[in-house]
C-alpha positions as CSV (number, residue, x, y, z in Angstrom):
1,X,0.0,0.0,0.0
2,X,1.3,3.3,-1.0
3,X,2.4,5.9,1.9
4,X,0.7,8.9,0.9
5,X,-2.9,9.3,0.9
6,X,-5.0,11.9,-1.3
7,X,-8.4,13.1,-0.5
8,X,-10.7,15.5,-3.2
9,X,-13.1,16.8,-1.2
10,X,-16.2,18.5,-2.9
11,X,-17.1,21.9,-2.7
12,X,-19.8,22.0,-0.2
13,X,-18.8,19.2,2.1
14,X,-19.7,18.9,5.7
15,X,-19.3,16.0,7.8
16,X,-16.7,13.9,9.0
17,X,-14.3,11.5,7.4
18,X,-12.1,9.1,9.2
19,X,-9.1,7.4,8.3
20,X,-7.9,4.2,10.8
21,X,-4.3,2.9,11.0
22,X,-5.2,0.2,8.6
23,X,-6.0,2.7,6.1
24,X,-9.8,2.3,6.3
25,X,-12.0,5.6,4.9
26,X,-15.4,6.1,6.7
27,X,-17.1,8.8,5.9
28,X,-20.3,9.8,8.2
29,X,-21.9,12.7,5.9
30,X,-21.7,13.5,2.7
31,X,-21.7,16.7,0.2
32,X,-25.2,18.4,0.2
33,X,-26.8,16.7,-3.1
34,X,-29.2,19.8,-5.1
35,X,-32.6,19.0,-3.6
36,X,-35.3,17.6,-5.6
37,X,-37.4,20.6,-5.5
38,X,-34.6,22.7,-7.3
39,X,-34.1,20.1,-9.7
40,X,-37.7,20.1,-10.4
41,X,-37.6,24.2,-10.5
42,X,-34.3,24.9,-12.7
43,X,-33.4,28.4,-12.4
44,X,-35.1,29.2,-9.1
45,X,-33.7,29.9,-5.8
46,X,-33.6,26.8,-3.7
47,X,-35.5,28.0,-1.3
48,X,-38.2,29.4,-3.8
49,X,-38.1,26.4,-5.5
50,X,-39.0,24.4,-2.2
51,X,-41.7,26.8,-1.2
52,X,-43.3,26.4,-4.9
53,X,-43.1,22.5,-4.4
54,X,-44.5,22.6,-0.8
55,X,-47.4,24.5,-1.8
56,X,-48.0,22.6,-5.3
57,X,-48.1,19.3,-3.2
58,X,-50.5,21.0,-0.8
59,X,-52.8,22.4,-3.4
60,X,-52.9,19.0,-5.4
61,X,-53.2,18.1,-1.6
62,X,-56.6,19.8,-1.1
63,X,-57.9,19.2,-5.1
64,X,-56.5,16.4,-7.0
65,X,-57.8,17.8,-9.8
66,X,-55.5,21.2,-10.0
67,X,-53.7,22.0,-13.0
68,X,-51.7,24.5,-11.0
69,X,-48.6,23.0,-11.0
70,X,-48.9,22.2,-15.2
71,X,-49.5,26.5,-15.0
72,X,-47.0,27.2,-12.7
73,X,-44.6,25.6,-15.1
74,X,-46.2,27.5,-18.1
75,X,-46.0,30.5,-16.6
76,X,-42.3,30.2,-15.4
77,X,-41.4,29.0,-19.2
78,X,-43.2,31.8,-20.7
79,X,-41.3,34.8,-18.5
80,X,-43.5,35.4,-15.4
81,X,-41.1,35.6,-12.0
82,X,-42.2,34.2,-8.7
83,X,-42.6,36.8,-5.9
84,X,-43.8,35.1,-3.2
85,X,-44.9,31.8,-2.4
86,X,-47.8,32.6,0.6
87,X,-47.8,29.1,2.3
88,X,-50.3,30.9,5.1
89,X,-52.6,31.9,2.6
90,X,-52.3,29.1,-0.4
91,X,-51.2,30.6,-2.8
92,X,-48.3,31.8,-5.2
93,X,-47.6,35.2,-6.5
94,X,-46.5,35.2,-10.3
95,X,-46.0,38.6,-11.7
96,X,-45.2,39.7,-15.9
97,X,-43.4,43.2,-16.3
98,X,-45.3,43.9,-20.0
99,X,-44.1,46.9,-21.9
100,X,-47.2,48.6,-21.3
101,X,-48.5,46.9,-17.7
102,X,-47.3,44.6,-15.1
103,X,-49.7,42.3,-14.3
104,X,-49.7,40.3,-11.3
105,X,-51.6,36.5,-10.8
106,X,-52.5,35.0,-7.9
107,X,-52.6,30.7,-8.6
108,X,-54.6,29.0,-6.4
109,X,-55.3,25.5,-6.5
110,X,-58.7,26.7,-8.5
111,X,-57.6,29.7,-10.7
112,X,-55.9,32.3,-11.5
113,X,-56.6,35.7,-9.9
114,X,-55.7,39.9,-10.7
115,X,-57.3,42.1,-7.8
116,X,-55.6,45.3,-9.5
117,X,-58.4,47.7,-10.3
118,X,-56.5,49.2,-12.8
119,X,-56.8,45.8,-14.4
120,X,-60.3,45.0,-13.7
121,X,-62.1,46.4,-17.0
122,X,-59.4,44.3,-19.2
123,X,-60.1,41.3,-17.1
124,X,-63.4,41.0,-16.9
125,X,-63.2,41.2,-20.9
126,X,-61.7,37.6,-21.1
127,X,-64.0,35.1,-21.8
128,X,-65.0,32.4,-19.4
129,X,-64.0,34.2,-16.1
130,X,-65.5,34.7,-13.0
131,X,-66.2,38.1,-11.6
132,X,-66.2,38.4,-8.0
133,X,-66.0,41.8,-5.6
134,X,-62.5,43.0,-5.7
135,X,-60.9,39.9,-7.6
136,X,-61.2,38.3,-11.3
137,X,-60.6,35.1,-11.5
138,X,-59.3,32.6,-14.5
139,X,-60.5,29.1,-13.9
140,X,-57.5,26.6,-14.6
141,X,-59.2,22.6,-13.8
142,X,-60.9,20.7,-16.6
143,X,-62.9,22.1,-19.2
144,X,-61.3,25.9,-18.0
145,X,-57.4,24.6,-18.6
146,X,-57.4,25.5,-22.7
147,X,-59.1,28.9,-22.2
148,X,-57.3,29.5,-19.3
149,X,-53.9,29.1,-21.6
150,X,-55.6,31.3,-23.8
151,X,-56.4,33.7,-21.5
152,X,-52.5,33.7,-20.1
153,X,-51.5,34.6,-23.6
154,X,-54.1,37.8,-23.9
155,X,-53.3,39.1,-20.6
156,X,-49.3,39.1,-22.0
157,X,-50.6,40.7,-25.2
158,X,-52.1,43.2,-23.3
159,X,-49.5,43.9,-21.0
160,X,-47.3,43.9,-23.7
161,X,-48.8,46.9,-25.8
C-alpha cells in the first residue's frame, strides 16, 4: 500500500471523514446533493423552489384535480417571476413586467386571480372568467385549462402593448 494518501473533497462538504491505522475511509456525511425541488424548478432559488413545491403538493393536496402545477410551469417558461410563495394563505404570487403593464396573478389550487383595479375592466373582458368583488378570477381545472392558456397569452398581449 502506498504511503501517501489523497483526499478530493467536494465543494460544499460537511461532515466527517475518518481514516484508521489500517487505512480504512469512513465517511459519516456527505456533500449536500441539489434538492429535488430545485431540480424540479431549474433556475429558481432553492429556497423558492422548495416553497413552490410545498405548496404545489399541498394544493394537489386539497384538489387532486388542480392544473396549477402544469400552470405554474407555463408561466415560469413563458417569462413570469415568482414573488412570493404565501404558504399561510395558499397561494403563489406570479408577476409579468409587460411593456405597457405589469400584471400580477394569484394561482390557487382553482384559478388564477388579478385584484388590481387598474386591471379589472381588461379582465373581466376575457371570456369564461369569474367576476367576484374585488378579484377576477381565471379558472385553470378541466374544461377551463385551454381557455385558461388562452387567457395567459391575452393578458401578456395586453400587458405587452
Amino acid at each position: 500500500m502506498p504511503n501517501d494518501l489523497h483526499f478530493h473533497i467536494p465543494v460544499g462538504f460537511t461532515g466527517t471523514m475518518t481514516v484508521t491505522k489500517d487505512g480504512e475511509v469512513t465517511v459519516t456525511s456527505a456533500a449536500p446533493v441539489a434538492s429535488a425541488e430545485s431540480s424540479l424548478w431549474p433556475g429558481l432559488d432553492p429556497d423558492v423552489a422548495a416553497k413552490l413545491e410545498e405548496m404545489l403538493q399541498r394544493q394537489k393536496g386539497y384538489d387532486p384535480t388542480t392544473r396549477s402545477r402544469d400552470i405554474a410551469k407555463l408561466l415560469l417558461e413563458r417569462g413570469w417571476e415568482i414573488y412570493s410563495v404565501n404558504l399561510k394563505g395558499g397561494y403563489i404570487l406570479f408577476t409579468y413586467a409587460g411593456d405597457e403593464h405589469g400584471v400580477s396573478l394569484y394561482l390557487s389550487s382553482l384559478d388564477l386571480n388579478n385584484a388590481k383595479a387598474s386591471h379589472r375592466d381588461f379582465m373581466k373582458s376575457l371570456p369564461g372568467v369569474d367576476v367576484h368583488k374585488p378579484d377576477v378570477r381565471v379558472p385553470i381545472n378541466g374544461k377551463h385549462y385551454d381557455q385558461a392558456l388562452d387567457n395567459i397569452a391575452a393578458i401578456e398581449k395586453w400587458a405587452d402593448g
